[in-house]
Every structure is written in C-alpha cells, then in structure tokens.
C-alpha positions in Angstrom: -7.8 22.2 6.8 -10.5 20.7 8.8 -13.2 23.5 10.0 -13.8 21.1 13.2 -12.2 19.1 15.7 -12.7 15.2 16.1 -11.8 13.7 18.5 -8.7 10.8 18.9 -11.5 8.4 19.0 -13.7 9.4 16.0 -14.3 6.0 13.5 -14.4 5.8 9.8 -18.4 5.9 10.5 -17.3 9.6 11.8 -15.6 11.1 9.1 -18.0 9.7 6.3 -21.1 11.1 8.2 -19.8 14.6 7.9 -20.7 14.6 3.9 -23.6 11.6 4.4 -25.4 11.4 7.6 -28.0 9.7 9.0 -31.0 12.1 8.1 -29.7 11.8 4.2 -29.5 8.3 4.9 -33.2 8.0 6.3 -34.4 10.3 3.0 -33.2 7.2 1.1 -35.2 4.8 3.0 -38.2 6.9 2.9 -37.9 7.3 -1.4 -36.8 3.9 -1.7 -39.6 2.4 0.0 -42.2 5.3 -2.0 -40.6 4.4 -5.3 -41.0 0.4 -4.6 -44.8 0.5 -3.5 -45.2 3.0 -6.8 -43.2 0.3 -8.8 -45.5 -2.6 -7.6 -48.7 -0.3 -7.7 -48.1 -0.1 -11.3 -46.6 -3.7 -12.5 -48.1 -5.7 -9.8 -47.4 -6.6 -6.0 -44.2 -8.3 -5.1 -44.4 -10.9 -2.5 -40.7 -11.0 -1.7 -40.4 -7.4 -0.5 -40.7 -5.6 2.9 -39.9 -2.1 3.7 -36.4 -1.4 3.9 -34.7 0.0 7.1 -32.1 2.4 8.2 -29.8 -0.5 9.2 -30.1 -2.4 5.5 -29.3 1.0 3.8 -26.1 1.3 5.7 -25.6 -2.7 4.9 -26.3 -2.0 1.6 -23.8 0.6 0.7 -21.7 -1.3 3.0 -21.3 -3.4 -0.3 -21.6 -1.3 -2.7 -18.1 0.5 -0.9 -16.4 -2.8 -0.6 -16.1 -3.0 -4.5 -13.8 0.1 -4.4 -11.4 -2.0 -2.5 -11.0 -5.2 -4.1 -12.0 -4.4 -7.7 -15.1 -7.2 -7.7 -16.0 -7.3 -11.3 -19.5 -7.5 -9.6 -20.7 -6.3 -6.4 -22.7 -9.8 -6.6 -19.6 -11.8 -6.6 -19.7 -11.1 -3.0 -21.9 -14.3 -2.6 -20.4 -16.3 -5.2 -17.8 -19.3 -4.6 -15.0 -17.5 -7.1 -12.0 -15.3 -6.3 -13.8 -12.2 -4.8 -16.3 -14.0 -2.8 -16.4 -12.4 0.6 -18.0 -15.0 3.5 -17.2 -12.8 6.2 -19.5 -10.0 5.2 -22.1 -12.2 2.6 -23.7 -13.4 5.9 -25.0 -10.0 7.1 -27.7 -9.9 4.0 -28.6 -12.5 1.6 -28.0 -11.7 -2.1 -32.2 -11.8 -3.2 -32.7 -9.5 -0.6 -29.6 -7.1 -1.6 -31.0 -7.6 -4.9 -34.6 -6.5 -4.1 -33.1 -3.3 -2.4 -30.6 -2.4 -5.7 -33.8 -3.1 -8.1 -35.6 -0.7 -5.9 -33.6 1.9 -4.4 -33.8 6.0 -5.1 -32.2 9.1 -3.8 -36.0 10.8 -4.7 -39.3 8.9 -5.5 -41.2 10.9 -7.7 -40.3 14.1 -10.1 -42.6 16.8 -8.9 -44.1 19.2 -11.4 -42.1 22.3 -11.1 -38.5 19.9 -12.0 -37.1 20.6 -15.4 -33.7 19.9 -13.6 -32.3 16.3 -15.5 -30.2 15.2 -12.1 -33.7 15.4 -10.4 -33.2 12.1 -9.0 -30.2 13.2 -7.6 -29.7 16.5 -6.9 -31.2 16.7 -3.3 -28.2 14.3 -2.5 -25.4 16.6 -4.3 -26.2 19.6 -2.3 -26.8 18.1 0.9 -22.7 16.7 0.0 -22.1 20.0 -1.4 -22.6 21.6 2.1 -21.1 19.1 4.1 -18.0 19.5 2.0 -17.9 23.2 2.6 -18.6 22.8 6.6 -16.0 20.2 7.0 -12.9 21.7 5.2 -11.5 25.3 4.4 -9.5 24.8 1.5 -6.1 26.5 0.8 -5.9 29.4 -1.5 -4.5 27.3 -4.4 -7.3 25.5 -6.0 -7.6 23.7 -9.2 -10.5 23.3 -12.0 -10.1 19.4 -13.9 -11.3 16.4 -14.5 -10.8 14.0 -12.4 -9.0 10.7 -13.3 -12.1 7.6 -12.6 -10.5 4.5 -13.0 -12.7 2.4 -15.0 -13.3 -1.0 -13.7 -9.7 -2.7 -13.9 -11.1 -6.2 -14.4 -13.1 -5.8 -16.8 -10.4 -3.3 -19.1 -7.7 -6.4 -18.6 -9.2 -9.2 -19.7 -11.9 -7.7 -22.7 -11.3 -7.4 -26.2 -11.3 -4.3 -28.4 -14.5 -5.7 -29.5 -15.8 -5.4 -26.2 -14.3 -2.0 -25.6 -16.0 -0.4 -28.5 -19.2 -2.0 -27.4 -18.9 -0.8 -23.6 -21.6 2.3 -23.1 -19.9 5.7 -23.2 -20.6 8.0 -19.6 -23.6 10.2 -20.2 -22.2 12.4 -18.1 -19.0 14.8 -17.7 -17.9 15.4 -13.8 -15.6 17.9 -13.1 -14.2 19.3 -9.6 -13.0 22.1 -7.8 -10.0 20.9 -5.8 -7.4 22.0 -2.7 -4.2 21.6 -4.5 -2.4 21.5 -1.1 -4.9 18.3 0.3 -6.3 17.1 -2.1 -9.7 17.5 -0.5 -12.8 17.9 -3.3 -14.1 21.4 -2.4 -17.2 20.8 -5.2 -18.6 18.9 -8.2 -20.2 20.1 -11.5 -22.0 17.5 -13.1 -22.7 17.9 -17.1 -25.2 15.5 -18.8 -24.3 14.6 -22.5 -28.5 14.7 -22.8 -28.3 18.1 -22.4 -30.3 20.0 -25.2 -28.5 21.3 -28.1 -25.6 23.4 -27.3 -25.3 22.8 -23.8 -24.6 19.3 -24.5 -21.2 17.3 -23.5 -20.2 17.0 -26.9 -20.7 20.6 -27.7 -18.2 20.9 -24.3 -16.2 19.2 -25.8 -15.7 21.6 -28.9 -16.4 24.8 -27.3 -14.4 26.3 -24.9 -17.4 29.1 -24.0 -19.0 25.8 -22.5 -16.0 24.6 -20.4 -15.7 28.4 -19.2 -19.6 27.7 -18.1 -18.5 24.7 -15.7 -15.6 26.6 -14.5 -18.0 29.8 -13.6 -20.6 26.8 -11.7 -17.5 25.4 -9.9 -16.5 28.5 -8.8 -19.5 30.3 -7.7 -18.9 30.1 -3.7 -15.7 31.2 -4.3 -16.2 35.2 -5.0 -14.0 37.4 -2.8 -12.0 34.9 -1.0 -8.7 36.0 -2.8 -8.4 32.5 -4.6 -5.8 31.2 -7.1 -7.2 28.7 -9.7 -5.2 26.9 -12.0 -6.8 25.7 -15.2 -5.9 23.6 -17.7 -6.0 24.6 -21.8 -9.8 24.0 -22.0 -10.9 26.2 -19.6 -8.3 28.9 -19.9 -9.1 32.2 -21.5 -9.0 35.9 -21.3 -12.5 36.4 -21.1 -13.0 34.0 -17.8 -9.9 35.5 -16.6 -11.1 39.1 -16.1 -14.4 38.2 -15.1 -12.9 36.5 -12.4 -10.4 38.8 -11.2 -14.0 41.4 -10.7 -15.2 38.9 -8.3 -11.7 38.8 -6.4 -10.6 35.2 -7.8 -7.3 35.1 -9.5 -6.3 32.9 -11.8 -3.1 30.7 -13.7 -3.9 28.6 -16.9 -1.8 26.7 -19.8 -2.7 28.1 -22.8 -3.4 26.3 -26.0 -4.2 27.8 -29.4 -6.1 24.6 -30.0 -7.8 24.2 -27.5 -8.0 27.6 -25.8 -10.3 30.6 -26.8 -7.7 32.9 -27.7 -10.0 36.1 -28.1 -8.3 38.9 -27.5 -5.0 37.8 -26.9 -1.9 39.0 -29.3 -1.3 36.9 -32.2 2.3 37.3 -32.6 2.5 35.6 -28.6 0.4 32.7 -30.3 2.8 31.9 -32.9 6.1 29.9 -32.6 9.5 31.5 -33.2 11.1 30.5 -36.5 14.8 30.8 -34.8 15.8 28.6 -32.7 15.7 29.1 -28.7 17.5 27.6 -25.7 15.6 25.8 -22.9 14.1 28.4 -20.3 13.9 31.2 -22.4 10.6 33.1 -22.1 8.7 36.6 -23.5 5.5 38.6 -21.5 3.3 40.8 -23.0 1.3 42.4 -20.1 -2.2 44.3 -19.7 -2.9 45.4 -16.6 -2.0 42.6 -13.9 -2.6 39.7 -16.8 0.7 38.5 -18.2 0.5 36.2 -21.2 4.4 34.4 -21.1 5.6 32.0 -24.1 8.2 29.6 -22.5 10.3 27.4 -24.3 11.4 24.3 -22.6 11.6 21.6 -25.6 9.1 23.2 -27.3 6.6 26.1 -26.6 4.4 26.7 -23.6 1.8 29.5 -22.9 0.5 30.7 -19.6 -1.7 33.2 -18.9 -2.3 34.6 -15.7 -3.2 37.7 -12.9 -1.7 35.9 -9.9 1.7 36.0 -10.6 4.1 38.6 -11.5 6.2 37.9 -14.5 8.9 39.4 -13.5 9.4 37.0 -10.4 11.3 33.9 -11.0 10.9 30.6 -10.2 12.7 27.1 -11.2 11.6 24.3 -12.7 13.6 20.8 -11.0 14.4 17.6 -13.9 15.8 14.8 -13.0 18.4 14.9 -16.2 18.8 18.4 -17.1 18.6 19.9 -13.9 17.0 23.1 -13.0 15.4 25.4 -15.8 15.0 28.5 -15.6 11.3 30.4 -15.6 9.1 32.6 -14.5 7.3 32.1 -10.9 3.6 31.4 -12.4 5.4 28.6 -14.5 7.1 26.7 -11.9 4.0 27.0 -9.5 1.5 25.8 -12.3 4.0 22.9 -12.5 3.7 22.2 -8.5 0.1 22.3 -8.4 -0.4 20.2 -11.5 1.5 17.7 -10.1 0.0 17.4 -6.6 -2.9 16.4 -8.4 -1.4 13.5 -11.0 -0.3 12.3 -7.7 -3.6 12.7 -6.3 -5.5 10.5 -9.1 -2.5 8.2 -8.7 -3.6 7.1 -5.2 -7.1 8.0 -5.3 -9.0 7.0 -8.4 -8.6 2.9 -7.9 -11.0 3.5 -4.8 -13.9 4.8 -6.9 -16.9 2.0 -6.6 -16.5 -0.3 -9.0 -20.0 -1.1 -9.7 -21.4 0.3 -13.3 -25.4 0.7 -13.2 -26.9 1.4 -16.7 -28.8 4.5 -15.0 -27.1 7.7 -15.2 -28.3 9.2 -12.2 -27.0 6.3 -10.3 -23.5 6.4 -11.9 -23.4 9.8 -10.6 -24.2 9.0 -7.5 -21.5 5.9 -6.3 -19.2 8.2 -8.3 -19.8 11.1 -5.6 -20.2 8.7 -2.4 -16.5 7.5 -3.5 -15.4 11.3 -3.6 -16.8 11.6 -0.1 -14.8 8.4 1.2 -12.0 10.1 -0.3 -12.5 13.2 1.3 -13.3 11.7 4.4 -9.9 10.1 4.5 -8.1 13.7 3.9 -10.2 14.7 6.8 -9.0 11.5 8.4 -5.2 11.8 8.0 -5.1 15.3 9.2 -7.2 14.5 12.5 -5.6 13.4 15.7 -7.3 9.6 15.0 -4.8 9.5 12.4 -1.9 9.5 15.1 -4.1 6.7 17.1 -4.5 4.1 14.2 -2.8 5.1 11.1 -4.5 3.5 8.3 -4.0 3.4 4.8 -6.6 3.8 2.4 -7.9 0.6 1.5 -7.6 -0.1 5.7 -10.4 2.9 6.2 -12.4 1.5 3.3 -12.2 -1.8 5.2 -13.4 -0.2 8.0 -15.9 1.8 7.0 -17.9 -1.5 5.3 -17.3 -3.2 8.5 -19.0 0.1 10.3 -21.8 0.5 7.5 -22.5 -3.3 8.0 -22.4 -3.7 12.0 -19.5 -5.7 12.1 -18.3 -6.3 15.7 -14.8 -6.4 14.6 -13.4 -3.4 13.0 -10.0 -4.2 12.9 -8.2 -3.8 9.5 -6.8 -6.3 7.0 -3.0 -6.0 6.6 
C-alpha cells in the first residue's frame, strides 16, 4: 500500500504530484521554451509566441487529460461547436495559443553529445515517474509482467472503415509493466522501440522469446531480494529466466506454451499431449529442485512452470457451470492473479489520453501520464480522502482538469 499518509483533505492535484510535480513540471517549461526559441532561430521568428508559464503547462495538460474522459476524437474539439465541445473549460486558453504550446512543447530541448539512448527526449521524465512510483507505493508480493491493454481511440475504431484501419500507423513502440496484482498500482514501465537496431527490435520481440526474457529482467531489476512472486504469461516464461531469478531471490509462476515459450531444457515428454483421453482436473509434475513443471488438463492442456509453489499443495479452480475443478495451488493462484488484471484493463484502459501525436516520444509520454492518473487514483481510493468524497474514476479525472486548469469549482459531474 501507500508508503505515506495524506491527509482527509488531500485533492486530485495531491495524489497526481506524487509521480509529476511541480519541479518536473517547471523542467517542461524551461525545454519547451529552449526548444521554441531554437525552432524559430532556425526557421524564422514567430510573432504569435511568448514564453510559456508554469500555470499554461498545468492548463495545458489540463486538456490533454480531459480527452481520457470523454473520448474527444480531438483534443481540439474542445473549442469546436460539435458534440464534445467543452465551454466551460475552452475559456481558460484560446485554441491558437493551445496550439502554439502543442507545436512547441518538449520534455528535453536538445540531445547532448554523450546520448545514444532513442527515448532521449523522454527519459529524464520516465525516471523522475519511475521514482515517484516507488516512493509512493510498496507493492504486494504478487506481481505480474504484461502488456497492458491501451484502449485505442474508441471514436475513431467505431466509425472507420477497414480501409482506414489498415491505413492507421502501427505504435513504434512496445510498453510493458510491472504490476501489484493485489491493487492494481503500476510498480514500473519498460518501454521497447520497434527502431531499435537489428535484433533488439520489437518485431524480433515479437519472435524471440530471449528478447521478451530481456524486458522481463529490465522490469524487474529493483526487485532482487525482496522475496517476490511474478507471474508471466507464455512469452516471457522459461526455464532459463526462471533460475536466474530464483539467484536474485525473486520467485516465479508462468503459463507455459511450446509455441510461444523457450522450452530449453525442459522434458519433452511434459511438452507433448496425451494420446488417451483425460478427465477435467487431472494433472502430472516433474520436479528439479523447487521448479515444478505441471501439465493440467481442464478442456484441453495447460503447462505451468514454477519455484513458488509446491506441487503437491492443492488448490481449486471455481466455474460458473461445472463447478469447482480440481488443481494444483500454483494453478488456481495463476488464475486469481490473471484475473485481477483482465479486471484491471477493464476499468482502467478507457481513461488512457485519447490524443494520438505522430511523434513517438510523445505517444510514450500521455501514455505514462495516464498510468500516473491511474496510479494516483489507487493511491486515492486507499487514502482516508477516499472516505471524505468518494469518487469514481472519471469524477477524479474531472477533478484533476478542473485543478490543472484553476478552476474555482472542483465539484464533480454526476
């Protein structure tokens, strides 16, 4: 849970300043205003601008936020006369001057000579969120490695054709997470550019499972000797990763596939389906040392490997029709976890930012702020605020825009 106590009264404005506050927001002033007097040094003056200031930043995400609540196509359509218009808050800037600060604005001005680094632009930003999420939150000890769901702009996937679909620009970029599977809470982000050279690249991620076991050793490097439980999914899971982890005290439960799984070193005749026929909830182990590989059979055959469970122990596995199947303990708790987190992207991943900048380094970047608003609202929920003024989701987005912007009234929509 939370590492600090706020207090009854603490705002939306408090909780979202623990990952982003005001020095990181001052940084971006400072770069943005570098970067725009190097834009106009180079292509000519521009009458129209002035310096941007702390108060216009916070206005100007402010916007950018209020997209991830009502799903504006465009975060311009906040000045238009059409269905997401939004009069209340277009009057705090005008829409040339949000304009000038979105042509404009940068997280760092200039690449200095020793940067090889391709998130350069961004990277100051990820660590200064990186160590706000580790301040703020202690995380349980049952963690999981994915990727999370981002809900891709709703109004546009509704009403295009496949035309338009084929044509939309792929991500650049692959983001996974490290995640409290008893919260929720974001513990850290791993962010893998497709540009990368050769075989570091997201397609070669995508094909070798060497490379996923590289993200999951970066998502996991704070985590050494802190007695953890990660549960992976097929991509990730291998023997290799496993004992490598289990030296640095972090134990481990993943679905197997022998498609998409490096099976190195496992037994073959584990890998290979039964030619007689099984009943529901019948399992084997093979065991070396405290890793148990265990073939399951529940309508067809499931693997698990794993250090943090005994095979021996028994769990159950709850359905709605059949009832409850029998298994093995690492089974049924791979289950629970795995579904704390469907249920997390359920409720979570419509409140990313909806606006879609062509620059990857800025994709990145409204997709961590929204993991930070999430966050911040975990933080929220189990705060004593929460017992004040208990607001649902889109209510703390609401508020926090209202906060960012310097709205007088801060009262939700219902």
């Amino acid at each position: 849970g939370p590492t600090r106590k706020m207090p009854p009264t603490a705002s939306a404005m408090d909780f979202f300043q623990l990952f982003v506050p005001d020095n990181v927001l001052k940084n971006m002033v400072v770069q943005t205003n570098m970067y725009a007097k190097k834009y106009q040094e180079r292509f000519g003056s521009d009458e129209a601008w002035i310096d941007v200031t702390l108060t216009e930043m916070k206005a100007f995400l402010g916007y950018m936020i209020s997209t991830s609540i009502h799903h504006c196509e465009s975060v311009l359509s906040i000045w238009s006369s059409g269905f997401y218009s939004n009069k209340s808050i277009a009057l705090i800037m005008t829409q040339s001057r949000f304009e000038k600060i979105l042509k404009y604005f940068h997280i760092v001005a200039f690449r200095s000579s020793q940067t090889t680094h391709s998130l350069y632009k961004i990277q100051p930003f990820l660590d200064s969120l990186q160590n706000g999420f580790d301040s703020a939150f202690r995380p349980s000890q049952a963690q999981v490695l994915h990727e999370p769901l981002i809900d891709e702009d709703p109004v546009f996937i509704a009403t295009c054709t496949e035309r338009e679909l084929r044509k939309r620009k792929k991500r650049k970029f692959s983001l996974w997470v490290r995640q409290c599977s008893s919260t929720g809470f974001i513990c850290q982000i791993y962010v893998h550019l497709k540009e990368g050279s050769g075989a570091d690249g997201l397609d070669a991620l995508k094909n070798k499972p060497q490379l996923h076991s590289m993200v999951a050793k970066s998502l996991c490097q704070n985590a050494s000797g802190k007695n953890y439980i990660i549960f992976t999914g097929p991509s990730i899971t291998s023997l290799n990763l496993f004992e490598e982890f289990e030296k640095q005290g972090i134990y481990c439960c993943g679905l197997l596939s022998t498609r998409k799984s490096d099976c190195t070193g496992l037994p073959p005749s584990m890998l290979n389906n039964s030619a007689t026929p099984q009943s529901r909830g019948h399992y084997r182990i093979r065991m070396k040392g405290n890793m148990s590989l265990i073939c399951w059979y529940n309508k067809g055959h499931f693997r698990f490997l794993t250090n943090a469970y005994s095979p021996v122990q028994q769990g159950v596995i709850i359905k709605r029709k059949s009832g409850e199947i029998p298994c093995p303990l690492a089974v049924e708790a791979f289950a629970a976890h795995l579904s704390y987190i469907c249920k997390y992207d359920d409720k979570y991943s419509k409140y990313f930012i909806s606006h879609k900048p062509n620059k990857t380094w800025q994709q990145v970047f409204w997709f961590a702020i929204s993991i930070a608003i999430n966050n911040a609202y975990i933080l929220y929920k189990m705060s004593e605020a929460y017992h004040v003024t208990r607001y649902s989701r889109a209510q703390f987005g609401e508020r926090l825009v209202k906060e960012l912007l310097g709205l007088e009234d801060t009262s939700p929509t219902h």
